[in-house]
C-alpha positions in Angstrom: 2.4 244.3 219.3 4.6 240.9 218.4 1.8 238.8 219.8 -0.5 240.2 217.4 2.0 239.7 214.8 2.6 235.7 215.4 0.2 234.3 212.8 2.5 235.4 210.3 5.4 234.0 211.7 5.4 231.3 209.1 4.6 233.8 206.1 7.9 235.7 207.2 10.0 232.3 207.6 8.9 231.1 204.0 10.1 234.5 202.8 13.0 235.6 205.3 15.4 235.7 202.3 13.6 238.1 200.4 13.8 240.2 203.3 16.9 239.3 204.6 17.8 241.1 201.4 15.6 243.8 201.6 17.2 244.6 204.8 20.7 244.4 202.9 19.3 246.7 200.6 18.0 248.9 203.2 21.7 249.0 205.3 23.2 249.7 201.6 21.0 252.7 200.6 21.1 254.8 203.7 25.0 254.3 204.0 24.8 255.8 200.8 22.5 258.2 201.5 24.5 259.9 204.4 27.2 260.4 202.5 24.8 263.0 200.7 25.3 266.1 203.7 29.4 265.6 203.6 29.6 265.7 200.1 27.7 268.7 200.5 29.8 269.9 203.3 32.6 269.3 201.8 32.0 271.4 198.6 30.6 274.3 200.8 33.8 274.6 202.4 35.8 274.0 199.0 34.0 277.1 198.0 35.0 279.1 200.0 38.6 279.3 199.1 37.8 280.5 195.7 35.0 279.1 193.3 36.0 277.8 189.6 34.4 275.7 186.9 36.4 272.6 187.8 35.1 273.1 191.6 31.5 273.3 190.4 31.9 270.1 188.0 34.2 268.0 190.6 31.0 268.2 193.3 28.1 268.7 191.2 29.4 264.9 189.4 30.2 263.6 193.4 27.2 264.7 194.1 25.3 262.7 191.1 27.2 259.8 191.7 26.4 259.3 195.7 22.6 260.4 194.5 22.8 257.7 191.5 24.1 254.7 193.7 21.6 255.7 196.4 18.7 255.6 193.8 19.9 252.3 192.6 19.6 250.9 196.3 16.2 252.5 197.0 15.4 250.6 193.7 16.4 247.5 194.8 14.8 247.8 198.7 11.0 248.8 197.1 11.3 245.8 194.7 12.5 243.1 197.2 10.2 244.1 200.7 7.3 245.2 198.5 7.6 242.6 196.4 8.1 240.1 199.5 4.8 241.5 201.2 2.5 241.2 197.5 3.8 237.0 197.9 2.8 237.0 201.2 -0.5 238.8 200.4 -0.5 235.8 197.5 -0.1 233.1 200.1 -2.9 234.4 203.0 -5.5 235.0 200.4 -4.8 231.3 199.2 -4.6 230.1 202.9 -7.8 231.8 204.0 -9.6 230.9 200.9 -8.6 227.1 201.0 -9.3 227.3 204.9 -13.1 228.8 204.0 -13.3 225.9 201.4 -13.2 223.7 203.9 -16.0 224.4 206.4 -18.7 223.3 206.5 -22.5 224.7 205.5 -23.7 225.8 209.1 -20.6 227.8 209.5 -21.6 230.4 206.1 -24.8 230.2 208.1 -23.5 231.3 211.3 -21.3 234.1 209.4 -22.0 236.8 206.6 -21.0 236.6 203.5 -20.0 240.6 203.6 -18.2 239.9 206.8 -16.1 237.5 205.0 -15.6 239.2 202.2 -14.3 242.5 204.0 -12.0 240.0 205.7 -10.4 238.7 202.4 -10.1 242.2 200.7 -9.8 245.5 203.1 -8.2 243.4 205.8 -5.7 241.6 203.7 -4.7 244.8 202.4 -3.9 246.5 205.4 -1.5 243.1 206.5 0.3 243.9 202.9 0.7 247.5 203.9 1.9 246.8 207.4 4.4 243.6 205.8 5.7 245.9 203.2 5.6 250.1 203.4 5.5 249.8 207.1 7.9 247.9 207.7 10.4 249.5 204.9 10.2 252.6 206.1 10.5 251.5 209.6 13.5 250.3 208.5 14.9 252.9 206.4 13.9 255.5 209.3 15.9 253.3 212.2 18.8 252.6 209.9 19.3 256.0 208.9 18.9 257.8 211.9 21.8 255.3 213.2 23.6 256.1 210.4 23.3 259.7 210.6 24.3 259.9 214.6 27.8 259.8 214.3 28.1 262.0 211.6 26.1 264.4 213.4 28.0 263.8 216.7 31.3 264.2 214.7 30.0 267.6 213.7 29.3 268.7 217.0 28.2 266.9 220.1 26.7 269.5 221.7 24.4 270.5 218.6 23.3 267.0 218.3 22.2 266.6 221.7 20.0 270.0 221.9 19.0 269.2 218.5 17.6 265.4 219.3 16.2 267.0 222.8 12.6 267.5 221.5 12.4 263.4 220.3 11.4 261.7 223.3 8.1 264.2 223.1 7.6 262.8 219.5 7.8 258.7 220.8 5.0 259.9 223.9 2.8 261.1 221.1 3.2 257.6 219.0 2.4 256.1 221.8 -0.2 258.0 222.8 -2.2 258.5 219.3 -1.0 254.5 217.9 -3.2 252.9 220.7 -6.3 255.2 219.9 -5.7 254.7 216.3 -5.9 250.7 216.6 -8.8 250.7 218.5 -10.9 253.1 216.2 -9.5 251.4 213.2 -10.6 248.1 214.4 -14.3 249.9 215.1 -14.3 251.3 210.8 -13.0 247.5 210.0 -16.0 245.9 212.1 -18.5 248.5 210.8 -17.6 247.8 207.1 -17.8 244.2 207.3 -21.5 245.1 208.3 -21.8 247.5 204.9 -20.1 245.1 202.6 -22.7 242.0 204.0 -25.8 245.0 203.4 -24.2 245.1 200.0 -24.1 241.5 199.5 -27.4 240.8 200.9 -29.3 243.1 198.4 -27.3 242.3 195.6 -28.1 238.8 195.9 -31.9 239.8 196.8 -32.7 242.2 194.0 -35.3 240.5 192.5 -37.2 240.0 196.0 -36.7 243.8 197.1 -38.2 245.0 193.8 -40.8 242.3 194.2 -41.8 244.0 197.4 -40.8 247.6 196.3 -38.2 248.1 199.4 -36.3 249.8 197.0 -36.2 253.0 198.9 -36.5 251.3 202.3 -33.1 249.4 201.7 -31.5 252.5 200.0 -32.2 254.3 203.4 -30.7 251.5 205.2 -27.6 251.2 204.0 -27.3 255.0 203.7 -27.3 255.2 207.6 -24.6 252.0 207.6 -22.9 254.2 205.5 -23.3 257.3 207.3 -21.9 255.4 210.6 -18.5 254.4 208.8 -18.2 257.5 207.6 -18.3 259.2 211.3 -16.4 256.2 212.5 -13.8 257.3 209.5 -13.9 260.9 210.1 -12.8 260.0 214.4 -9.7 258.0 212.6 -8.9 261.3 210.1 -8.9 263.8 213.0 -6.7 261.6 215.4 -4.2 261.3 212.3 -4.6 265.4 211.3 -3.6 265.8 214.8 -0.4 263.3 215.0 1.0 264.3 211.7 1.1 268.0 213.1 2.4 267.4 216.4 5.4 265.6 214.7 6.1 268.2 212.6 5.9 271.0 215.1 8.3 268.8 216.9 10.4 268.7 214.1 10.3 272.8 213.7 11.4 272.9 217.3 14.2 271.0 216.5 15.4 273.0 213.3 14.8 276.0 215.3 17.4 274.6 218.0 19.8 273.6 215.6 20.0 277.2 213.5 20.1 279.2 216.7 22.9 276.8 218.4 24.9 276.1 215.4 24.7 279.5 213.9 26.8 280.4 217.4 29.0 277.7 217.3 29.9 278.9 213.7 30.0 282.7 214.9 32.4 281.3 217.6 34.6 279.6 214.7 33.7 275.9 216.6 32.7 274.4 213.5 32.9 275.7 209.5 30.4 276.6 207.8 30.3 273.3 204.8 29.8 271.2 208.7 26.6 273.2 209.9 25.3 272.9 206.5 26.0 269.3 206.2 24.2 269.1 210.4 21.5 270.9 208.7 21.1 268.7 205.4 21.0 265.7 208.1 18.2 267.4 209.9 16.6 267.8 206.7 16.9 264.4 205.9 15.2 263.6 208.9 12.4 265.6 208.2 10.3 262.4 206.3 11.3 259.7 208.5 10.3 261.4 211.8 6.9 262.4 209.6 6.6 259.4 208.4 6.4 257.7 211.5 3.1 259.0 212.4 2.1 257.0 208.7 4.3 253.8 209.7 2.2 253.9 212.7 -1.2 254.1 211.5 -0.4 251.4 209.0 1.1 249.3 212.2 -2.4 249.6 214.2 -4.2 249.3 211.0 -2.2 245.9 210.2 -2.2 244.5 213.8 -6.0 245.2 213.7 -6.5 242.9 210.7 -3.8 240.2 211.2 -6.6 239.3 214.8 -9.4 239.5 212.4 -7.9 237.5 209.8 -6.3 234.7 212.4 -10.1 234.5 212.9 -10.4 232.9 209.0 -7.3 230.7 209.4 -7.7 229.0 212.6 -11.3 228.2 211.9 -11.4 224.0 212.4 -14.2 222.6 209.8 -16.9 221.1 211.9 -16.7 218.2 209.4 -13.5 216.8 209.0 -11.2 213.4 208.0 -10.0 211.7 211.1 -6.2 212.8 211.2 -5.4 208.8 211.3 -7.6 207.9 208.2 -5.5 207.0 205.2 -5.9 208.8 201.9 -7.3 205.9 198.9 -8.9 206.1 196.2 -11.9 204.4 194.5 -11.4 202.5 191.1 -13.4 204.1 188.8 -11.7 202.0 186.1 -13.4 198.2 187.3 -15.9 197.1 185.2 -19.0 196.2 186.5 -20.8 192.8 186.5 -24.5 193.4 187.9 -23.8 197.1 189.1 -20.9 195.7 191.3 -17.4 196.4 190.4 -15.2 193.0 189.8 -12.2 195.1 190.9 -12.1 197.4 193.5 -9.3 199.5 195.8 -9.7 199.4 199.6 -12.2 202.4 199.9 -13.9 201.9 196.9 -17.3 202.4 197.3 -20.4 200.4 195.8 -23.6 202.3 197.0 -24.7 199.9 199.6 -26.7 202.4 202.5 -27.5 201.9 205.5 -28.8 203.9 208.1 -28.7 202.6 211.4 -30.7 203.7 214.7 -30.4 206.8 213.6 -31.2 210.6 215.7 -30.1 213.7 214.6 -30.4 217.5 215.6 -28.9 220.9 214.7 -26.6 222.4 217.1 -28.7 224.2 219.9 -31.7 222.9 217.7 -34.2 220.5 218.1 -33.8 216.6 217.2 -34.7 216.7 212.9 -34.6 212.7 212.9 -35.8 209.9 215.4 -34.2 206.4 215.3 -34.3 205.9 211.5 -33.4 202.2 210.6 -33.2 201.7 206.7 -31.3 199.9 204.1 -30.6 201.0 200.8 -28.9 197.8 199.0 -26.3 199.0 196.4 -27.9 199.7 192.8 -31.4 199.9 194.1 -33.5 203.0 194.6 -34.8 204.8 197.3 -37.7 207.4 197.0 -38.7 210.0 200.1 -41.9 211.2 200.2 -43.5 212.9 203.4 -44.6 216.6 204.6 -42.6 219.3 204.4 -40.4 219.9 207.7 -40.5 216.1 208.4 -36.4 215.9 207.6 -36.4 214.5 204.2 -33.6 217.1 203.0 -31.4 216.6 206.1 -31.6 212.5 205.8 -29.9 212.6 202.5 -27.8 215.7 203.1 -26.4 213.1 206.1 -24.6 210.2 203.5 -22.6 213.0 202.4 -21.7 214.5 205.5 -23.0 217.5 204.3 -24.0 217.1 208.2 -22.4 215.3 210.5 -24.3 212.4 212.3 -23.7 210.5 215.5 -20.8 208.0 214.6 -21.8 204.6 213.5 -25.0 205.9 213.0 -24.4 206.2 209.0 -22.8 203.1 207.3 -21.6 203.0 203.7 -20.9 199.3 202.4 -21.3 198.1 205.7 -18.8 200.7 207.1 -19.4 203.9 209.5 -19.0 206.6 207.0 -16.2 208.4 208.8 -14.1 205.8 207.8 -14.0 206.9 204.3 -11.8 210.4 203.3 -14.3 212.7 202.3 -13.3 213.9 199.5 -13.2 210.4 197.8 -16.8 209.7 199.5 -18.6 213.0 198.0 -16.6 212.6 194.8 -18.3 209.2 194.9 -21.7 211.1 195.0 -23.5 212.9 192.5 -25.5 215.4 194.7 -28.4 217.8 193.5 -29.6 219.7 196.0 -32.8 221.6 197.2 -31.8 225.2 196.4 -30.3 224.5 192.9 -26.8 226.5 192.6 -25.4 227.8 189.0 -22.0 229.6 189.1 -22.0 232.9 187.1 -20.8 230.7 184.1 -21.3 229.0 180.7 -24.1 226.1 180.8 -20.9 223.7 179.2 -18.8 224.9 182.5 -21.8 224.7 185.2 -22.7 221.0 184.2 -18.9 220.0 183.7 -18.4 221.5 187.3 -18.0 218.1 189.1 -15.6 216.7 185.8 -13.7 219.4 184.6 -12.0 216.7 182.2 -15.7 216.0 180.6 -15.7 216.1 176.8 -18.6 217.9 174.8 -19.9 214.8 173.9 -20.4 213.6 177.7 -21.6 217.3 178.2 -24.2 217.0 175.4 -25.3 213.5 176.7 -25.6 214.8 180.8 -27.9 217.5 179.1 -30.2 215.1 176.9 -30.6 212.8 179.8 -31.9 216.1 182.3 -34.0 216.6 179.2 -32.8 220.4 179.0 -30.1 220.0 175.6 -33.1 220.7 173.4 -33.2 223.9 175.2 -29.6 224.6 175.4 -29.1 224.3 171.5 -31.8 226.7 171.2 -30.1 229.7 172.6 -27.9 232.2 170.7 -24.3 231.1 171.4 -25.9 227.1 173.0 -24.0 225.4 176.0 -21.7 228.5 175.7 -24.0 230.7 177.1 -23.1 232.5 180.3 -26.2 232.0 183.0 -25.8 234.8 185.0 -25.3 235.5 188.9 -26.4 232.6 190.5 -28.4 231.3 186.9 -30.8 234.5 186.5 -31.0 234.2 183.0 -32.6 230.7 183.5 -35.7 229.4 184.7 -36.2 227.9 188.0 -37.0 224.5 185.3 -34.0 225.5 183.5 -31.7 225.2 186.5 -32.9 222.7 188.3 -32.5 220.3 184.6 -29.0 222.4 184.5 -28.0 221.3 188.0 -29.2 217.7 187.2 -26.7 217.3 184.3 -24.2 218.5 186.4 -24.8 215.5 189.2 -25.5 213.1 186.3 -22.0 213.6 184.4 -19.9 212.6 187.2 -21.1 209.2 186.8 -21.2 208.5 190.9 -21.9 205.3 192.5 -24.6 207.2 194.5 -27.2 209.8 193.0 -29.1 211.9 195.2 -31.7 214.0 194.1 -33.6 216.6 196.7 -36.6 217.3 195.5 -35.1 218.1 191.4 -37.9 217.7 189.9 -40.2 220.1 191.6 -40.0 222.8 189.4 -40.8 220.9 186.0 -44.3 220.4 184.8 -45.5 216.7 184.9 -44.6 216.1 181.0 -40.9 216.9 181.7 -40.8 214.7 184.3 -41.5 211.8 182.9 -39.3 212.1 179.9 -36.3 213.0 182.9 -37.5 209.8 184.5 -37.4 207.9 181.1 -33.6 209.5 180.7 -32.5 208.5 184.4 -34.0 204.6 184.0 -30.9 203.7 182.0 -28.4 206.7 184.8 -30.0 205.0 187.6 -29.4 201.0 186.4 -25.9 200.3 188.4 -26.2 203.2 190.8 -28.1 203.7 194.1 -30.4 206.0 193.1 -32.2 208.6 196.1 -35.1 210.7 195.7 -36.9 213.4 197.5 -40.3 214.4 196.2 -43.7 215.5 196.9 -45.1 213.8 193.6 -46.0 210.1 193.9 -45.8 210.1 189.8 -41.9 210.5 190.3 -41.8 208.1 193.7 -44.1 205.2 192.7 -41.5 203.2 190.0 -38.9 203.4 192.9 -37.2 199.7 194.4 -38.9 201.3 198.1 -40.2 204.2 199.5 -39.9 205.4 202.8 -42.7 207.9 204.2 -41.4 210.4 206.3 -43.5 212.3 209.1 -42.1 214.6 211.7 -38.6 212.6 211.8 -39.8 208.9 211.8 -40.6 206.9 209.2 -43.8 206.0 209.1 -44.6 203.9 206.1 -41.8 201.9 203.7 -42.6 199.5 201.0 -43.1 199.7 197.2 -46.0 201.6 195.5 -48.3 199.1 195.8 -47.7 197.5 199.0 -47.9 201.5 200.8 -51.2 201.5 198.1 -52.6 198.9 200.5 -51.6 200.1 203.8 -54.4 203.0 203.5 -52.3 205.5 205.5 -50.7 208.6 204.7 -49.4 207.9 201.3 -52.2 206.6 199.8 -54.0 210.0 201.0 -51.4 211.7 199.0 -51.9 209.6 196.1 -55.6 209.8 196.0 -55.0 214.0 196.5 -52.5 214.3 193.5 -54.5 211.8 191.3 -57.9 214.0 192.2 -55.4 217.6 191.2 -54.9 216.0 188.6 -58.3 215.2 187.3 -59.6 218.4 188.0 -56.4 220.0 186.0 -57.5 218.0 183.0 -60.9 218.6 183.4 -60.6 222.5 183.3 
């Protein structure tokens, strides 16, 4: 049990005060709270020399008082523990959500979003219940019980030992039912991970399962994931309706014992009356702790079951990482620039200058993507990519900011291996718009200030007229304050691709990569993009995928890519006269486009 508990050793160490007093707390209320049967006592026997007014008033205000303090106490244990296990809750949410930040993309492919999600939500609740209700009433049920003894004893030893014979029965069936418990529970937890990922998976895919009415299909689905936690649920309910029982049939056993010996020891005149009904208000006491340990124990398995499944999230390593020697700096964004180099610059700064040298590369347990690449991308010039799709356009760039890893010194940056720089000031350097454009279920202003929260509406307006999309944005009811949607539904594939363009432009990186952004815009938007980006890309080094040549051909050099190698580099017209595979895709898109204009 404490082995599954040691990942949050350093969760209880940041808070041990908080529950060093809750303990306090704990020791304070029950001390209290056994006071309760000899007060009782106590009164019982006063009684029976004669009851009066004063009697009644004298105990019943004893009585109020003990009860009073004792609330006060119970107060004070719920608020510290409880409150101790929601900042510990706080603190793993924040750990595991930092941790998840810092992976990399391969490992959300290698692991469901639903999975994840049921990790960070049902899990982490289950580690709260277990840090805080379990462990209070643990404690209040130990401390107690210890409490009580020699009170009990004092009473009568021989009542306390035939009443406390029936206990050890009550610790075999803990035993027994608190293993089966944790294994079933860890079965439910696995089986909704896989209902939450169904969940996530056709919330995200709506519009493709009504585009292939699998409406019904997918309903059916998930109602048999759903039936299958439900059984799973129902194996977990009937293993607790048969603890809590057993305990309290135990329990009877023991009240049975105590009224048939004690009732004899006070016929015999061993001990008064006021004492067997304090004994009894003891056992009576009891009652919820000894139930409640067939709760504490469920939430134990249930806990211990999702501390191993969150340990999972937290001692994931990111497959891309800083080197634990490399130095934190940061560029100088400040320098001015004389012929697109800064005049001043810190250590890392970076000024765009590429270089990719001898280059392989292949997914893990994947073919090789890329074949000894060797090309140089001089800082402020521009790159275009053209070449078939598959031939590892989108992985190349997705390399320079180790969005994937490549072999070291394989990638340079300024004439240094790119692991040399931290990455969060190399990406931060990088104005990035990918393949699959991303929009955050936001306002357009907040999705294009996304990489420079600090961005004024000015810069905002200016990002937008340079993706040629502010025209657009003006246009709608409430402008760049309009929310987009999950995942920018409310936009058009266009509209979030020019979205997602502002959003790398604003940054204002030294290096602009662009996958492929321009491949859902007609012909006439592209141009007056490329018009906008002629002043962006002066000063920058400027990369471009596309399949257009209208959008490659004003480019410093273009490399053709086919099936991993480059095949062709040059400008326009020096691939022009080459004959090979780009002027076949020239002399296809210029004859598309005649036959576009002709109809």
């Amino acid at each position: 049990m404490m082995d599954r508990l040691k990942p949050l050793n350093p969760y209880l160490k940041r808070y041990w005060k908080h529950l060093a007093w809750g303990g306090v707390a704990v020791i304070l209320y029950n001390v209290v709270k056994v006071l309760v049967p000899i007060v009782i006592g106590h009164a019982v026997d006063d009684m029976q020399h004669g009851i009066t007014q004063q009697k009644i008033l004298f105990h019943a205000l004893r009585l109020l008082l003990v009860a009073a303090t004792s609330a006060v106490f119970l107060y004070i244990t719920r608020q510290v523990i409880i409150g101790a296990s929601r900042e510990i809750e706080y603190d793993l949410r924040n750990d595991i959500f930092a941790n998840l930040e810092r992976q990399s993309p391969s490992y959300f492919h290698t692991h469901r979003t639903g999975d994840i999600m049921a990790r960070t939500t049902n899990d982490l609740s289950a580690v709260r219940q277990l840090l805080g209700p379990a462990i209070m009433y643990s404690a209040n049920t130990l401390v107690f019980t210890c409490a009580a003894l020699p009170f009990m004893w004092r009473i009568s030893p021989k009542l306390t030992f035939f009443a406390f014979v029936p206990m050890p029965f009550a610790s075999v069936l803990v035993q027994y039912f608190g293993n089966r418990i944790h294994r079933r529970f860890e079965r439910i937890q696995a089986m909704f991970s896989d209902i939450s990922a169904k969940a996530q998976e056709n919330f995200s895919g709506a519009r493709l399962i009504r585009a292939f009415a699998q409406e019904e299909a997918e309903i059916d689905s998930f109602e048999e994931a759903n039936r299958e936690y439900i059984r799973r649920s129902l194996h977990l309910v009937r293993l607790m309706a048969m603890l809590w029982p057993s305990l309290e049939f135990i329990l009877g056993i023991s009240l049975m014992i105590t009224l048939l010996v004690g009732g004899h020891e006070v016929v015999q005149h061993q001990i008064t009356v006021g004492q067997f009904t304090s004994f009894n208000v003891y056992m009576v006491q009891l009652i919820w702790p000894i139930i409640a340990v067939g709760w504490v124990v469920n939430l134990f398995q249930r806990g211990t079951a999702s501390v191993v499944r969150i340990n999972e999230l937290l001692k994931q390593q990111p497959a891309i990482a800083d080197d634990p020697t490399l130095l934190a700096c940061k560029p100088d964004r400040s320098a001015p620039y004389v012929d697109a180099i800064p005049t001043a610059l810190s250590p890392c700064a970076i000024h765009g200058d590429i270089e990719f040298r001898n280059l392989s590369f292949a997914y893990p347990n994947g073919p090789t993507v890329l074949h000894d690449i060797n090309l140089t991308v001089p800082a402020g010039s521009s790159l275009a990519i053209v070449g078939p799709t598959g031939s590892g356009k989108s992985t190349l760039v997705s390399l320079i900011a180790r969005v994937q890893d490549a072999a070291p010194n394989t990638v340079l940056i300024d004439g240094a291996p790119i692991r040399s720089f931290p990455l969060s000031e190399l990406r931060s350097s990088i104005g990035f718009v990918p393949q699959e454009t991303f929009l955050f279920s936001d306002t357009i202003r907040h999705n294009i200030s996304f990489g420079r929260p600090d961005a004024t509406d000015q810069q905002v307006e200016e990002a937008a007229a340079t993706a040629h999309i502010r025209t657009e944005i003006l246009d709608f009811p409430r402008g760049f304050d309009t929310l987009v949607g999950e995942r920018g539904v409310t936009l058009s594939g266009g509209q979030k691709q020019r979205t997602a363009i502002a959003r790398a432009v604003i940054r204002d990186p030294r290096i602009l990569i662009l996958d492929d952004a321009l491949a859902s815009v007609d012909t006439y938007t592209e141009e007056r993009i490329l018009e906008g980006f002629a002043r962006v890309m002066n000063g920058r080094t400027t990369i471009f995928i596309s399949h257009r040549i209208s959008t490659a051909r004003n480019a410093d050099q273009i490399a053709v890519l086919v099936h991993g190698r480059i095949a062709e580099l040059g400008t326009h017209d020096e691939l022009l006269a080459r004959n090979g595979y780009y002027t076949s895709l020239f002399e296809k898109q210029r004859l598309e486009e005649e036959l576009s204009v002709a109809t």
